[in-house]
C-alpha positions as CSV (number, residue, x, y, z in Angstrom):
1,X,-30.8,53.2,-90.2
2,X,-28.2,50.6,-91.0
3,X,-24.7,51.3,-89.7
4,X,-22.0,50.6,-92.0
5,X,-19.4,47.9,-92.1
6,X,-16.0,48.5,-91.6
7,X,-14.1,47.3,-94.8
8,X,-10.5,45.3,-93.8
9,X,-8.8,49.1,-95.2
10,X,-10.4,50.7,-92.5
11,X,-9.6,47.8,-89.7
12,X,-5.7,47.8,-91.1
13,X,-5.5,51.7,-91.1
14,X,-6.7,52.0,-87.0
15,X,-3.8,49.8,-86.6
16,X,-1.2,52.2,-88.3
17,X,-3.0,55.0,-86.2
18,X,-3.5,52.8,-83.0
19,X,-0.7,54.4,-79.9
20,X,1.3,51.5,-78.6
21,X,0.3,52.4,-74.5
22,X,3.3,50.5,-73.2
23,X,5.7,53.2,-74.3
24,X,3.6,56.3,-73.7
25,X,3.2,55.0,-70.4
26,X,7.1,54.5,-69.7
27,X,8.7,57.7,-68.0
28,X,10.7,59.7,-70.5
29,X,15.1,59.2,-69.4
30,X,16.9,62.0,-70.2
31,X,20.3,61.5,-71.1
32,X,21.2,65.3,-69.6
33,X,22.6,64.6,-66.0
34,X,22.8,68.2,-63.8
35,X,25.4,68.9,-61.7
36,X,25.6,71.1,-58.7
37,X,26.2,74.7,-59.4
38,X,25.3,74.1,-63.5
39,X,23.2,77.4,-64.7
40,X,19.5,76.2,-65.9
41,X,15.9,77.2,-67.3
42,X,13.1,76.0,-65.5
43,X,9.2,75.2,-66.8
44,X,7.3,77.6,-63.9
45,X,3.9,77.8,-63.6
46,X,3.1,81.5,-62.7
47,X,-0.7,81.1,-62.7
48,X,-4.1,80.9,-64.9
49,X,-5.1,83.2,-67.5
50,X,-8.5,84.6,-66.7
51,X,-11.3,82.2,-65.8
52,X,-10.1,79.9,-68.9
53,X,-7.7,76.7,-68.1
54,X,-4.8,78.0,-69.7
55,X,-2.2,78.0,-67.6
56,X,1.0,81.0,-67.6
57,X,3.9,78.9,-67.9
58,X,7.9,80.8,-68.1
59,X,11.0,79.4,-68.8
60,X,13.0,81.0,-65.5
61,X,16.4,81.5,-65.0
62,X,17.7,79.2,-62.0
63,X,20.8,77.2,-60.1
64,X,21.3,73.7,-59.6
65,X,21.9,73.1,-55.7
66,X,21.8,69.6,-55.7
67,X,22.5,66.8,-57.6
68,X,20.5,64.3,-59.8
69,X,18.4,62.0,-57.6
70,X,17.1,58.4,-58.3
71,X,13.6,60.2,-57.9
72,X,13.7,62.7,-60.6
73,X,13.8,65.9,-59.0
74,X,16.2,68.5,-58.3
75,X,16.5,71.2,-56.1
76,X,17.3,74.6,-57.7
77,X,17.6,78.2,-56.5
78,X,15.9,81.0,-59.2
79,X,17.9,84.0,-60.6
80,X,15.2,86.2,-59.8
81,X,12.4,87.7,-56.8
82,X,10.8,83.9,-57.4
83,X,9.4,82.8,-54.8
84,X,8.2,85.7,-53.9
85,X,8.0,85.5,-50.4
86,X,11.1,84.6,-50.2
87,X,13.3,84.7,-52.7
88,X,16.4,82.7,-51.7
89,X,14.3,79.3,-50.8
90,X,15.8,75.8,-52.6
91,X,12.4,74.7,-55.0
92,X,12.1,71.2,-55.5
93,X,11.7,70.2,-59.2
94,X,10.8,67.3,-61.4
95,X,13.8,67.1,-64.3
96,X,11.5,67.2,-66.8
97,X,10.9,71.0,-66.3
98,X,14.7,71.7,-66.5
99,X,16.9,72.1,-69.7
100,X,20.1,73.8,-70.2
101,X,19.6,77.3,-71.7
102,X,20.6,77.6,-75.7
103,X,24.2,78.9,-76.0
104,X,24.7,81.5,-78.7
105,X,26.1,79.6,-81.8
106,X,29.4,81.8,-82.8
107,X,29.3,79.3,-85.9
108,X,26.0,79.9,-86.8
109,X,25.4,83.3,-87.0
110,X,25.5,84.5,-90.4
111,X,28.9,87.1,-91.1
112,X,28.6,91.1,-90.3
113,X,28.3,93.0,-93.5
114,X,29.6,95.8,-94.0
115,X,29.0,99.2,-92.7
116,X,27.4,101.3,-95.0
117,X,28.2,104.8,-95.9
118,X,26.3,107.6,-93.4
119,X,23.0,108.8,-95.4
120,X,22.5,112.8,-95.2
121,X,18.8,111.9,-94.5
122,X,17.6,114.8,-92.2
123,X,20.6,116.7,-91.7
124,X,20.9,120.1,-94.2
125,X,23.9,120.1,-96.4
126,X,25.4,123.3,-94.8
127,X,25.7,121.7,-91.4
128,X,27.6,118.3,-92.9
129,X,30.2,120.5,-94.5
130,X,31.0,122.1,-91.6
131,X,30.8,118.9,-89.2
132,X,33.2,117.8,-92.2
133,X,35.8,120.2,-91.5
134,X,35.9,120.3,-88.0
135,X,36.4,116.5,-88.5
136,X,39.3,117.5,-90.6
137,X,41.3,119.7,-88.3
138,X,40.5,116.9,-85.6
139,X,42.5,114.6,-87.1
């Protein structure tokens, strides 16, 4: 069987596609520096699911203890029981696995409508007249 020949389309479309391996290979700089005492999430690995190679991975609450090193790591202190046998230890991690938690967006958030009258849904009307006037007299 005769294999086909690649047309000059196909050679100049594998160069679009090809991945230039000097800058996948260059370590990613993050512009974020982390300060001692600065409130973080770190990447964890908790363990495997199952016999698969999927790996549990949460985004835990921690504290910066030390500041950014010329090796990319920092050493942090979780909010919670992690490590679990003991829970208090400094972990040592790379900076990728760090990132500031999102702040809730005051700006963003869409505004509050308004309340809505009460419905009467499940309550008989008898028992909302007199809520009604004891309301009344209450005020």
């Amino acid at each position: 069987m005769a294999v086909p020949r690649s047309s000059a389309r196909d050679l100049d479309r594998r160069k679009k596609l090809a991945v230039n391996k000097s800058s996948a290979a260059a370590p990613a700089v993050t512009s974020v520096s982390f300060k001692k005492g600065d409130v973080v999430s770190v990447r964890t690995p908790l363990g495997r699911l199952g016999p698969t190679t999927m790996r549990l991975v949460m985004w835990l609450g921690a504290t910066v203890v030390s500041d950014t090193t010329d090796d990319g790591h920092l050493d942090v202190i979780y909010s919670g029981d992690f490590p679990r046998d003991h829970p208090f230890r400094t972990v040592r991690v790379a900076i990728k696995d760090v990132k500031f938690p999102a702040a809730a967006s005051v700006e963003n958030d869409p505004p509050l409508a308004a309340q809505g009258r009460p419905t009467t849904a499940g309550k008989s009307l008898r028992l909302l007249r007199s809520l009604g006037k004891e309301m009344r007299a209450n005020s």
